[in-house]
N, C-alpha and C positions, 0 to 999 in steps of 0.2 A: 504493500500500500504506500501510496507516496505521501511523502510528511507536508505537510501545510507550510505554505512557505514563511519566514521572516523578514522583515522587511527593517532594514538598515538605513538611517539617514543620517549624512552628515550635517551640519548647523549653518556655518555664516555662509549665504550665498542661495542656500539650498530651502531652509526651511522658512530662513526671512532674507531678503537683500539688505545685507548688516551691514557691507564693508561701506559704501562711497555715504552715506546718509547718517549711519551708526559709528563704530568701530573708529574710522578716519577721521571724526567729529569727536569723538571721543579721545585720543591720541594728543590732537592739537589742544584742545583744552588741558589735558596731562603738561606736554611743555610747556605753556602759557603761564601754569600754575607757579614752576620751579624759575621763570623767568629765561627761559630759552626760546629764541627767536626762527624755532623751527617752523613751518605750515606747510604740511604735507597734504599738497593740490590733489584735483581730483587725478592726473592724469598723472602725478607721481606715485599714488597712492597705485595705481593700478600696475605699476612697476613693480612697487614692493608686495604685492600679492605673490609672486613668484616664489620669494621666501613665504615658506610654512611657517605659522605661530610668530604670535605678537613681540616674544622678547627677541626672539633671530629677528623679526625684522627690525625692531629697531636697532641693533646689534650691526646688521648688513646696511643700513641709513648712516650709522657713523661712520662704520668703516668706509666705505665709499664717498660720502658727503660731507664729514667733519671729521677727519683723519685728526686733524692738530686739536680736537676736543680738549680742555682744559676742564679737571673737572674735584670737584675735595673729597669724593667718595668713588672709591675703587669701581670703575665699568661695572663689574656683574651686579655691585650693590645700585649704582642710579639707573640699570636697566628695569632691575627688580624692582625697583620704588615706581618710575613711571610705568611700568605697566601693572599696579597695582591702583595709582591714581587713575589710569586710562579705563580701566575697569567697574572703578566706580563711577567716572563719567558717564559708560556703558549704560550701567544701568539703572542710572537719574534719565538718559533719552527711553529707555526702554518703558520707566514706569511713566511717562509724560503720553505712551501712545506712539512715539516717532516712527517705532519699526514693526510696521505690522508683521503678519504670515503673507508667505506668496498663495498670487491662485491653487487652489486646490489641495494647500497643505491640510489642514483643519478636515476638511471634507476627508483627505484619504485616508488620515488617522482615526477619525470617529470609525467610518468604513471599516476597516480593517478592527479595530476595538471590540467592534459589534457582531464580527467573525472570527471573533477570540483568537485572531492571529497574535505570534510574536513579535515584538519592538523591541527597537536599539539602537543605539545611537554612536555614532565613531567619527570624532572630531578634534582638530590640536585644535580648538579653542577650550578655555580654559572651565572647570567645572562650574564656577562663580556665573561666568556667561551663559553655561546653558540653560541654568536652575531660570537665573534671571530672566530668558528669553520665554525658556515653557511658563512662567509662573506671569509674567508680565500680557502672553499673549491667549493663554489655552486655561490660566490658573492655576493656585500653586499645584491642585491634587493630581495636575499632567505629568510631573516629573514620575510619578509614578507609573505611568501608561509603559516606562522603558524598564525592558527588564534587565538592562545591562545598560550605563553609560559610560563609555570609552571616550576620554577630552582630558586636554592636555600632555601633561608629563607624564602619566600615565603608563610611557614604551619609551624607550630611548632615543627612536626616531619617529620625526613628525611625515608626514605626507609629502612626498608620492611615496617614500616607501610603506610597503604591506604592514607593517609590526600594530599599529590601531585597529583593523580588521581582524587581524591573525588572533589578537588578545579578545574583542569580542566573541567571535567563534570558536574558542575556546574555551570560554566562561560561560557560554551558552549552548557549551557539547553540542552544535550544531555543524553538517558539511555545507561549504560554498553552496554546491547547486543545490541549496536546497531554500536560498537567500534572494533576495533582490536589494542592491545599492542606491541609493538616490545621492546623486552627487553635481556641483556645476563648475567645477574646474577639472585640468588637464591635469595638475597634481591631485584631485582628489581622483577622477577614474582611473591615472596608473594604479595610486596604491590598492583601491579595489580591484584592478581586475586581476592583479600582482597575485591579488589574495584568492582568485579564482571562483570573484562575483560576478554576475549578470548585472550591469548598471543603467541607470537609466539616467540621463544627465538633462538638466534643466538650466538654460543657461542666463548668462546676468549682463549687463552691459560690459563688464570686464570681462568675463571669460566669451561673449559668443563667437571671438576671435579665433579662440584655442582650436588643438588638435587631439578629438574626438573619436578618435581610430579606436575601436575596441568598443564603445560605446553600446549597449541596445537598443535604444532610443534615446534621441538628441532631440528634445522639447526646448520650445521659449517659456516654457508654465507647463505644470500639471495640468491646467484647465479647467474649466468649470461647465456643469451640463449648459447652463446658458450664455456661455463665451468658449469655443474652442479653442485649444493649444492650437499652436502653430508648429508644426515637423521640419524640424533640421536634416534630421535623417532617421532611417530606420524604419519598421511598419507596423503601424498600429491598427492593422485588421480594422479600417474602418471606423473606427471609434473615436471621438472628438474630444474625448477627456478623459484622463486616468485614473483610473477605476481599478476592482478586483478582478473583474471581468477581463481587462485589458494585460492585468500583469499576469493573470494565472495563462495568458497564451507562451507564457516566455518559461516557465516551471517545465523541469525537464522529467 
C-alpha cells in the first residue's frame, strides 16, 4: 500500500514573500540601530540571497563590501548581535500584518490538515522566524500543524546543500518518494532534490530568474480556485490551482 505523502515547505520566499518587503526591511533597521551607514537596496538584496542564512550573508556583505570594517566587538560577536536585532525587526513587521501568506498557502495546508497528511518544514531561517511567521499569519496553535521543524543551525550546512532535508527525513523515519518539497529558489530545489525530493517551486520576483532544472513544477503561486497559477514549467494535468488532487498525480 502506498504511504500518504508529506509534504515539506521551506519558509522565506515560499510560504510568504519575506525577503525584499520583510527580512531586507528588517536588516537595515538592525544597522541603522548600531549607527552603521549600510542600506541594503532592493536589487542588492537580491544578490545576497545567493548566500544561504542571515548571518553568512551579512558575513559575505563585509567581506566583499566593507573589507576595512572597523569594528570594538570581535566579527562573529557584531554578526550575532545584528542578526539578533534584525530578527526582532522581523517580527515587529510580521505582527503589524506587513507579510502576508502567498496565494494558496493557507488553503493547501488547511487541505492537507483535513486529510491528516504529514507537515514539515526545512528552512536556514532561523526558528525565532518561523514561530513568528506561523503565529503572526495562521496563529500561534499553527506551529503545531508541523510535525518536525528543521530552521536554522540546526545541520552544519545551510542550502543548497541536502543536510536540512536529510535531518527532516530522518526525524520523521520517512523515504524521499514518499515527500513533496515546496520551494522558490535554485539553492532551495538543489538541496531538495540533493535529498531525492519531488519539488514543486513557486517562484518570487528574485528567484523567477533562476535555474529550475530538476524542478516538478515551476509555478508563479500555488493558486487559488478563483485566480489560477500561472506555469513556468512542468504539467499540471489541467488543473488551475494546487491542490491534493494535483500533487497526488506526482506520488510514485
Amino acid at each position: 500500500m502506498t504511504e500518504p505523502l508529506t509534504l515539506i515547505f521551506d519558509v522565506d520566499g515560499t510560504l510568504a514573500d519575506t525577503e525584499k518587503d520583510g527580512h531586507r526591511v528588517a536588516f537595515n533597521q538592525a544597522f541603522a540601530e548600531v549607527g552603521l551607514d549600510w542600506e541594503w537596496s532592493i536589487p542588492l538584496y537580491g544578490e545576497l540571497l545567493a548566500i544561504a542564512g542571515g548571518k553568512e550573508r551579512i558575513k559575505f556583505y563585509i567581506d566583499k563590501y566593507k573589507p576595512n570594517l572597523s569594528s570594538s566587538l570581535p566579527l562573529p560577536e557584531l554578526i550575532s548581535n545584528l542578526h539578533k536585532s534584525k530578527t526582532n525587526y522581523y517580527r515587529e513587521l510580521l505582527r503589524t500584518g506587513a507579510i502576508p501568506l502567498r496565494p494558496g498557502v493557507e488553503r493547501l495546508l488547511k487541505e492537507a490538515r483535513g486529510n491528516n497528511m504529514r507537515l514539515a518544514i526545512a528552512t536556514t531561517t532561523t526558528m525565532a522566524n518561523v514561530e513568528a511567521l506561523l503565529e503572526y499569519t495562521l496563529g500561534k496553535e499553527s506551529i503545531s500543524w508541523f510535525e518536525i521543524i528543521g530552521a536554522g543551525d540546526i545541520v552544519p550546512a545551510k542550502k543548497p546543500a541536502p543536510d536540512i532535508y536529510l535531518y527532516v527525513l530522518e526525524k520523521m523515519n520517512i523515504q524521499a518518494e514518499n515527500c513533496i518539497a515546496f520551494e522558490d529558489s535554485y539553492n532551495g530545489l538543489q538541496s531538495a532534490v540533493q535529498s531525492g525530493l519531488k519539488t514543486i517551486v513557486t517562484v518570487t520576483d528574485y528567484t523567477r530568474n533562476q535555474d529550475f532544472t530538476g524542478a516538478t513544477l515551476v509555478l508563479d503561486n500555488l493558486g487559488e480556485p478563483e485566480k489560477s497559477f500561472t506555469v513556468i514549467s512542468g504539467d499540471t494535468k489541467d488543473r488551475t490551482y494546487c491542490d491534493l488532487k494535483l500533487i497526488e498525480f506526482f506520488q510514485d
